[in-house]
C-alpha positions, 0 to 999 in steps of 0.5 A: 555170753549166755548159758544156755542149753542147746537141748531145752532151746530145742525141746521148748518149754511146759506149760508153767506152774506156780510157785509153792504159797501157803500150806499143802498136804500131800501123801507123798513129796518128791523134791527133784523135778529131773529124771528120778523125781518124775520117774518116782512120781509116774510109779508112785501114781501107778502103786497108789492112784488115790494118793495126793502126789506132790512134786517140787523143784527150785527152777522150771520143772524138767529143765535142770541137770537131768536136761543139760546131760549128753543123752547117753542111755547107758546099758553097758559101761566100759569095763576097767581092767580089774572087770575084765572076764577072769579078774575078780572085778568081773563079778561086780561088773556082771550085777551092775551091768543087769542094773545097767540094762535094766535102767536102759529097758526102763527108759525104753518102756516110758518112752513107749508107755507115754509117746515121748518123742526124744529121737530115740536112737537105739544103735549103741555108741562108741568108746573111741580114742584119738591115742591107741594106747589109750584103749588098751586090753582090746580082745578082753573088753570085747569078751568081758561085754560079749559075755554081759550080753552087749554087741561089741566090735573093735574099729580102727584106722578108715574103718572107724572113720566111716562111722564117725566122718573123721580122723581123729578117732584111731581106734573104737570099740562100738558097743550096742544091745543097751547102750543108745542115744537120746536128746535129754530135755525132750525125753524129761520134758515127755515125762513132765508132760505125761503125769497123771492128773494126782500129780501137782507140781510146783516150780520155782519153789526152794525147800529150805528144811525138813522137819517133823510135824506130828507122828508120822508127819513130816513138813517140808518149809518152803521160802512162801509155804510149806507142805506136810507129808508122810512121805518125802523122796529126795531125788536131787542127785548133786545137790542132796545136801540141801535137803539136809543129807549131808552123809551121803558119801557124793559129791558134785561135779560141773560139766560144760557143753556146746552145741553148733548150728546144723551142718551144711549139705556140703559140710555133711557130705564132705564128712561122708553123710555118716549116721548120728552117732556118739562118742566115749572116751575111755579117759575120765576126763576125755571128751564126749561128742556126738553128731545128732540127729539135725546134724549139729555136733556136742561137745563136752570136754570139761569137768570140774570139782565144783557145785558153785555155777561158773560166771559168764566169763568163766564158761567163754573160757570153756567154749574155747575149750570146746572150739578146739575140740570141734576144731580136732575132730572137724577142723572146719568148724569154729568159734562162730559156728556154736549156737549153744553152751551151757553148764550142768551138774552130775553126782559123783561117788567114789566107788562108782556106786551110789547112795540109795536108801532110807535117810531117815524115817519117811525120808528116802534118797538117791544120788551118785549117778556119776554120768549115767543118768539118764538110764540110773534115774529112771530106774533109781525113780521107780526103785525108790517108790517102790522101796518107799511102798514096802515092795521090793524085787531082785533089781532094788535088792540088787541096787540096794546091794551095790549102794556102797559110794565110799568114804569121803575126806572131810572138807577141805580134805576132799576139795584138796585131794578131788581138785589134784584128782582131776588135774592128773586126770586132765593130763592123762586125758590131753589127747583125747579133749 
């Protein structure tokens, strides 16, 4: 089988760009054509309109983890029990939900700004469960989101499964006023389209290192060329290691997902002709599911510790997974009904926060969104051209602030102790795949 993604199949492709050749000077570089990269790049054009702006990326622009995602606009994260209002973890919830909604009312404003069409859906979404039990602390999590700003109401039995258009789903809290939906690859694609004309971008292009060339110069060598900047902004999320960051307190995940064809009249009808809508669940390692627009549902139910890209074989192995998802939820869906699977990367920490700073001089970065990325990246694209530029604001002071990812085991520490992590977390998510 192929990996290929549902989302960039729908989205169509760019215009091409060449590959880096020979030398360029630029004012700026930003490696990373996802998300945060071209975030960056429309902001710095915005802050420094005569600059030369230059973007690379190791693959078709736009077309990486920032389009293979589930297309969750996350405004307000579920809350854990110790972010509960009145527990000591509340006040750390309340700083990252304004971050949260600030990055959700960024993507709102770029959307707007440059006429993307994304099948933007600003309706909230769901954290649903198939086991009760696995949604516990009912009356405070609606509280503990009432008192962040969110809309929030807890569904259960029938009542949840006229929203949804199945059984599977026991009990759900739908949390709106942030949180919406999106197809990923068209909204990145809207804004590799839409930057100005001082932005060059360069696909197919691999920087290998990062070296200083002069004073204040630093050149990033390429495997047929090479550019020299003053500035670099490396907006690679799980794969920051490759541009030499190697502390960064991250690591990488690899999640996959399918995408089935359209339902039938009859089918949708038969499920009660429900609005799209998507589904969290409130177990790391459980399943997201939405029914999109055209009427296909996604499924992601699996994640694992990995940077290394599954073979062919190991993601037929997955799309089993997934069919017997599907085959929960609707059970007249299977193996044969699912158009596309595909792989995707996200940046995980620790703590749930992530790195964000100056590496080195001339050198900033971020990653860690662990699973937010498409808000976090956006925002993260902006606050760090800012940074970059010497401005700053009580948003960036805040997510400078909260930039604490943790400390990781050194390897094979960390992959021993992550790969028993996730089992564990698998097991208590068995439900819910």
């Amino acid at each position: 089988m192929t990996n290929e993604c549902g989302w960039i199949a729908q989205a169509g492709n760019s215009p091409a760009r060449r590959p880096l050749k020979g030398t360029e000077k630029a004012d700026w570089l930003i490696i990373g054509a996802g998300i945060t990269g071209l975030s960056a790049a429309h902001s710095l054009a915005e802050m420094h309109p005569q600059a030369r702006i230059v973007i690379v990326d190791r693959q078709r622009a736009a077309q990486g983890a920032s389009a293979r995602n589930s297309g969750f606009v996350v405004g307000h994260e579920h809350p854990a029990k110790d972010e509960l209002i009145g527990n000591p973890g509340f006040a750390g919830y309340e700083v990252d939900t304004a971050i949260s909604r600030a990055a959700s009312d960024e993507v709102r404003q770029r959307i707007a700004r440059h006429g993307i069409e994304c099948d933007f859906r600003d309706s909230g979404y769901f954290f649903a469960v198939s086991d009760p039990g696995k949604l516990t602390d009912v009356e405070a999590k609606l509280a503990t989101l009432r008192a962040v700003g969110a809309s929030a109401q807890f569904l259960q039995g029938e009542q949840l499964n006229e929203k949804l258009g199945t059984r599977h789903y026991q009990a759900g809290i739908w949390c709106g006023h942030g949180n919406a939906l999106l197809q990923p690859a068209k909204y990145v694609k809207g804004l590799l389209d839409a930057l100005p004309g001082n932005v060059t971008v360069f696909e197919n292009t691999d920087i290998t290192g990062l070296e200083r060339s002069g004073v204040g110069r630093i050149r990033a060598r390429g495997t047929a060329g090479s550019i020299e900047t003053k500035h670099v902004m490396v907006c690679l999320n799980a794969f920051i290691p490759r541009s030499g960051i190697e502390d960064s307190g991250t690591f990488p995940m690899e999640l996959s997902a399918s995408l089935t064809r359209p339902l039938s009249d009859e089918e949708f009808q038969s499920i009660g002709a429900v609005l799209p809508w998507g589904v969290l669940s409130t177990r790391p390692l459980g399943a997201t599911v939405r029914l999109t627009p055209d009427r296909r549902v996604m499924i992601r139910n699996t994640a694992e510790y990995r940077s290394r890209d599954l073979t062919d074989s190991e993601l037929l192995h997955r799309r089993k997974h997934h069919v017997l998802g599907l085959q929960r939820r609707f059970p007249f869906l299977g193996e044969q009904d699912i158009q596309y699977t595909w792989t995707g990367h996200l940046s995980a920490s620790r703590t749930g926060q992530p790195y964000f700073g100056k590496a080195e001089e001339g050198v900033f970065a971020v990653a860690g969104c662990n699973g937010s990325g498409v808000a976090r990246g956006t925002l993260w694209g902006r606050l760090l051209a800012e940074m970059a530029s010497g401005t700053c604001s009580p948003i960036l002071e805040s997510v400078m602030r909260r930039a604490q990812p943790g400390w990781l085991p050194p390897r094979p520490l960390l992959d021993i102790g992550a790969m028993l992590r996730m089992r564990v977390e698998a097991v208590r998510a068995r439900t819910e795949i």
